[in-house]
C-alpha positions as CSV (number, residue, x, y, z in Angstrom):
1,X,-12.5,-14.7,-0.2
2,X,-11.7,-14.9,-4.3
3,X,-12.5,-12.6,-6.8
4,X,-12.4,-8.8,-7.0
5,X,-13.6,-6.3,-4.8
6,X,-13.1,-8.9,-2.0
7,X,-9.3,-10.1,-1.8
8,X,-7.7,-6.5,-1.7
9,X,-10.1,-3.9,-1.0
10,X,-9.9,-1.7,1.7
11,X,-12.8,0.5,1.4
12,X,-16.1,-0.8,2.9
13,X,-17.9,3.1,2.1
14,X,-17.0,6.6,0.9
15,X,-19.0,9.2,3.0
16,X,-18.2,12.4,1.6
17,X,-16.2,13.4,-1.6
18,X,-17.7,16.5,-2.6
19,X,-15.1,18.7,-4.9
20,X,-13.6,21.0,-2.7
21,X,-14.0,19.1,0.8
22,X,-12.1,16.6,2.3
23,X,-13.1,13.0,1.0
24,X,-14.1,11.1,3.8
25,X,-14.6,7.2,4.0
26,X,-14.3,4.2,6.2
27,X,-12.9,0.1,6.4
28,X,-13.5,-2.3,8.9
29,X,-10.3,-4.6,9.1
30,X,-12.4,-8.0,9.6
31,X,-11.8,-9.7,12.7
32,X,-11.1,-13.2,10.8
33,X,-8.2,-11.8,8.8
34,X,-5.0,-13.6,9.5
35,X,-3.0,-10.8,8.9
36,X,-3.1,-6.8,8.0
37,X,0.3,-5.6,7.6
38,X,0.3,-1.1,8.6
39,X,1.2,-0.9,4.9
40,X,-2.6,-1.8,4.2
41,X,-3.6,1.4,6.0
42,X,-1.6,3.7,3.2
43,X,-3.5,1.8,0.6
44,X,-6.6,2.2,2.2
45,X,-5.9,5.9,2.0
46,X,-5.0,5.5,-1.6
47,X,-7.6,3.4,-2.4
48,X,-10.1,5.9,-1.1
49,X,-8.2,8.7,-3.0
50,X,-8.1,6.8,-6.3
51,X,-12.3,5.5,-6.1
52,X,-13.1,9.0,-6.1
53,X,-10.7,10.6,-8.9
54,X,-11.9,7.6,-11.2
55,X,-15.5,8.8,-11.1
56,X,-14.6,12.7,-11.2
57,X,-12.8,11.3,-14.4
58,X,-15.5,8.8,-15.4
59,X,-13.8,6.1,-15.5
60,X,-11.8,6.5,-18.0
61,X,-8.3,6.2,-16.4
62,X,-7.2,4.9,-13.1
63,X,-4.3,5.6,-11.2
64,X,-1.5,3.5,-10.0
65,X,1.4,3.5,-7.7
66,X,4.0,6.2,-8.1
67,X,5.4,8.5,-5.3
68,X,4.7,9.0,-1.6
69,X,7.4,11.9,0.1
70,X,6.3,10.4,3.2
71,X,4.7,7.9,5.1
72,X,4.2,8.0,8.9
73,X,3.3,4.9,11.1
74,X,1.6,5.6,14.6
75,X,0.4,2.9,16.7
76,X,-0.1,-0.8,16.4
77,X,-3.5,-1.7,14.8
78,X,-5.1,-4.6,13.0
79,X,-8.0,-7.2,12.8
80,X,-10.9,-6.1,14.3
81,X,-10.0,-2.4,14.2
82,X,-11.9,0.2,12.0
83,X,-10.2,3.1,10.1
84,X,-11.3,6.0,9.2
85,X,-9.9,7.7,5.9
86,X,-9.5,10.9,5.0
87,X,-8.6,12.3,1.4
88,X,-7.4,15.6,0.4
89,X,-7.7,15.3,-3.5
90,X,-5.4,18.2,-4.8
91,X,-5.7,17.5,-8.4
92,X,-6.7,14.4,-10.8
93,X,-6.0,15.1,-14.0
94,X,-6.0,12.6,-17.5
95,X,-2.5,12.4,-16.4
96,X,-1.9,12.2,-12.4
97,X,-3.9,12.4,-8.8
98,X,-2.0,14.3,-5.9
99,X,-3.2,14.2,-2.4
100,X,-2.6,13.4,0.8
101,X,-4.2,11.6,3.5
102,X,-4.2,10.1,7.4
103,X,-6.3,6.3,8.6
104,X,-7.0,6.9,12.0
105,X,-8.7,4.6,14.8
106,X,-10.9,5.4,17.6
107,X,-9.9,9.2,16.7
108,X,-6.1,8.6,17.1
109,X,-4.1,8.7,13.4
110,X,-2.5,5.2,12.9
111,X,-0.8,6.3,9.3
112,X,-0.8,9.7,7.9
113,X,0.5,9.6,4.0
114,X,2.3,13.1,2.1
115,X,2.4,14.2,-1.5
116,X,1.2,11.2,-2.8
117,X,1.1,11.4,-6.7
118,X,0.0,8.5,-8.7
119,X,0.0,8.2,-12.4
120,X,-3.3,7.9,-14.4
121,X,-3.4,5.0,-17.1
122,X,-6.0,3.9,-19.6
123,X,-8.8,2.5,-16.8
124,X,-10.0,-0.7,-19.4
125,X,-6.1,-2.1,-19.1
126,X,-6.4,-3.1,-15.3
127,X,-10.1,-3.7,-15.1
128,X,-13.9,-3.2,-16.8
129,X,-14.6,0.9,-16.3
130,X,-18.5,-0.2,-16.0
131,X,-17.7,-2.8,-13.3
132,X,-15.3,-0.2,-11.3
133,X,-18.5,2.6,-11.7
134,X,-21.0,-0.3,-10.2
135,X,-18.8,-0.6,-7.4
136,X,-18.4,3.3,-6.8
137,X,-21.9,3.5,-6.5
138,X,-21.9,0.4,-3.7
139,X,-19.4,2.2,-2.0
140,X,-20.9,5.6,-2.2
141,X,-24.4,4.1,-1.8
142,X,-25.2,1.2,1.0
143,X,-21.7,0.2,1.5
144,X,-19.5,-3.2,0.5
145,X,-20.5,-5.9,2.8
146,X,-18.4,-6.5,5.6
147,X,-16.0,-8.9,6.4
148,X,-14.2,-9.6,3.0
149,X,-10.8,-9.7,3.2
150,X,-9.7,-12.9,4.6
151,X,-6.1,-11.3,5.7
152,X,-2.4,-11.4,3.6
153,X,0.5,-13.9,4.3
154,X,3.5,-13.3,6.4
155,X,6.3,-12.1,3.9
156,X,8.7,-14.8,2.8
157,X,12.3,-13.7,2.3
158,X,14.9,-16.1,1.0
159,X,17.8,-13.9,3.0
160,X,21.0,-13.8,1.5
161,X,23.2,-14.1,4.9
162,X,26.5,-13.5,3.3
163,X,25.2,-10.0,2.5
164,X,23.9,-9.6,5.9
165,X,25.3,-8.0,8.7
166,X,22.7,-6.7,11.3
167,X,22.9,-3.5,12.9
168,X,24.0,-2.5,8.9
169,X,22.3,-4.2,6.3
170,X,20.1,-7.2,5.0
171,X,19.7,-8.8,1.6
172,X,17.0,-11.2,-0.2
173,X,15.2,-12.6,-2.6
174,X,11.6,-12.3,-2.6
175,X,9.7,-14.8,-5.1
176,X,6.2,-13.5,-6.0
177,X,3.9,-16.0,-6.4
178,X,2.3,-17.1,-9.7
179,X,-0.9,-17.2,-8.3
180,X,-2.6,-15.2,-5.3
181,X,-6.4,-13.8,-4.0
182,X,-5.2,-10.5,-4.4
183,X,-4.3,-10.4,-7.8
184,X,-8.6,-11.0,-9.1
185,X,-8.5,-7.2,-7.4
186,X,-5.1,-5.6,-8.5
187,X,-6.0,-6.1,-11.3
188,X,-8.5,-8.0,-13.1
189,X,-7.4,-7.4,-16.0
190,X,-3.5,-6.8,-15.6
191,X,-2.7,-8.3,-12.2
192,X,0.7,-6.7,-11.0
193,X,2.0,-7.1,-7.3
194,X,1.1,-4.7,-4.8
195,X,3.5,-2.0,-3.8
196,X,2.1,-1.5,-0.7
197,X,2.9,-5.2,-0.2
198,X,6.4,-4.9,-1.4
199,X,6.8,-1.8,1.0
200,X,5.9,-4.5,4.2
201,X,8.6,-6.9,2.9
202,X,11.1,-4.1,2.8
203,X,9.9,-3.4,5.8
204,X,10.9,-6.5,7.2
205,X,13.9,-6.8,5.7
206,X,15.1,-3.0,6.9
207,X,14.3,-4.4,10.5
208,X,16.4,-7.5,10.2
209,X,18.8,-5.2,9.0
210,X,18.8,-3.5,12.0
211,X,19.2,-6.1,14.1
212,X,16.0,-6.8,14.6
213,X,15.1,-5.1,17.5
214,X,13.2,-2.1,15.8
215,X,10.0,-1.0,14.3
216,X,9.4,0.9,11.1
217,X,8.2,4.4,11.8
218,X,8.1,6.3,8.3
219,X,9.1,6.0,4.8
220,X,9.6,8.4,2.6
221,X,10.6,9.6,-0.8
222,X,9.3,6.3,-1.8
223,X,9.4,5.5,-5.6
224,X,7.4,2.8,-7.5
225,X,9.3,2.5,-10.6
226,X,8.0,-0.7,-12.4
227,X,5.1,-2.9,-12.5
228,X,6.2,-6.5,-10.9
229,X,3.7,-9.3,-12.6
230,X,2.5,-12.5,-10.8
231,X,6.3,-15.4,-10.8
232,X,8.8,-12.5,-10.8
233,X,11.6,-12.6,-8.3
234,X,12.8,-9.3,-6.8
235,X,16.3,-8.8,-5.5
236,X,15.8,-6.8,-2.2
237,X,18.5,-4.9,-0.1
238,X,18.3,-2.6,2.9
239,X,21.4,-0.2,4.5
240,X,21.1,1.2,7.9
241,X,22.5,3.4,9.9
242,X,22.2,3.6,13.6
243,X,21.5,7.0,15.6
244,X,20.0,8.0,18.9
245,X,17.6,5.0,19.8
246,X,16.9,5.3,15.9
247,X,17.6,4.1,12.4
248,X,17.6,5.5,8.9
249,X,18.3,3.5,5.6
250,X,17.6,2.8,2.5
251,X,15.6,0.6,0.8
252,X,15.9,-1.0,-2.7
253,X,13.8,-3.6,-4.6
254,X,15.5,-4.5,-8.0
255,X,13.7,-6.7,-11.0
256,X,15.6,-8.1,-13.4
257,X,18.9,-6.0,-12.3
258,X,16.7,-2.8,-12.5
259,X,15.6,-0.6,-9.5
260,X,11.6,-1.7,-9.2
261,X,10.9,0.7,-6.0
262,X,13.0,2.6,-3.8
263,X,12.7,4.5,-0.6
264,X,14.6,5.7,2.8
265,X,13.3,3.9,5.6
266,X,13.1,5.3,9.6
267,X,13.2,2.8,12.5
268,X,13.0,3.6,16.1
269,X,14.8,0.6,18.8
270,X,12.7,-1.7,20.9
């Protein structure tokens, strides 16, 4: 489905986000969606964390990707699945929101996200403030309807295999598209690739670089350092190093020969 508040929204309803409580809210990963990367759970969490500093803030500013000191993936989960969020809002401020946060299904956590801190910018550059307060009131009210999101494709990576060498590192390109669903919803108004979409390509990559025979566990100290617009090409690299039954790494994204997003990366072996 087109259009915002459909193609990346991960919030279906916010239960409880009384100041001073945990924030509390829920999304039902539709059963038709081709595809729902575990990245999509951390900005479910953010998402959730974000709705409700926007309307302690009225509007005014809205927060975007900055830093996460760590990310931790539990098991595998997807279409059909519901999450429950939970928020700790620590601060939102004209200038940042801090918090932390955990998705879990059917009571077990499936992602559990620490010192998040996400800059605030002018709200009416990324979207209409009166639009995103209609919406708060959906989600806070009788709920989005169901069965939005239609699902993200797989992650295409032009891989550069004379700078590959698995078990040690990977290299590619990654060519975001001109044009894409998600962009009507981050943002209307200033539509910027998602860095929780970027982190499931490097992902990807920091598993070919291990050889493939791994899963991403956790990220952390993970940095979003530029906004990536719709027909930019990223340069992306991942360095591993093997341990026991584990990896650790880096991760790099580079625009334009400048660092776009970095982070350490932790696999376990298959």
């Amino acid at each position: 489905m087109n259009g915002r508040f459909s193609a990346f929204s991960f919030v279906d309803r916010i239960d409880a986000y009384a100041a001073g409580s945990p924030v509390r809210g829920r999304y039902a990963i539709p059963a038709r969606a081709t595809r729902f990367p575990p990245s999509l759970a951390a900005e479910a969490v953010g998402q959730l964390a974000a709705w409700v500093a926007m309307q302690r803030l009225g509007f005014r500013v809205r927060p975007v990707a900055g830093l996460a000191g760590e990310t931790r993936y539990g098991r595998a989960f997807g279409p059909g699945d519901t999450l429950d969020l939970e928020v700790d809002l620590e601060s939102a401020t004209d200038s940042d929101v801090a918090y932390h946060g955990r998705a879990s299904v059917a009571g077990e956590t499936v992602l559990a996200l620490e010192r998040a801190l996400g800059p605030m910018l002018p709200a009416d550059e990324f979207d209409n403030p009166l639009a995103l307060a209609r919406d708060f009131e959906t989600l806070a009210g009788p709920g989005a309807p169901p069965g939005r999101f239609g699902g993200v494709p797989a992650t295409e990576l032009a891989i550069d295999a004379a700078a590959t060498r698995p078990g040690e590192r990977a290299a590619a390109r990654l060519a975001i598209p001109p044009a894409a669903p998600y962009f009507a919803d981050h943002f209307p108004r200033k539509p910027v690739y998602p860095a929780t979409l970027l982190m499931d390509a490097l992902s990807t990559l920091a598993t070919i670089a291990a050889g493939g025979r791994a899963r991403v566990v956790g990220m952390q100290d993970v940095k979003v350092r530029q906004f990536m617009p719709p027909g930019a090409s990223l340069e992306l690299s991942a360095a591993v190093e093997r341990g026991d039954g584990t990896y650790s790494g880096r991760v790099v994204a580079k625009l334009a020969g400048k660092p776009a997003a970095t982070a350490r990366v932790l696999l376990e072996a298959a």
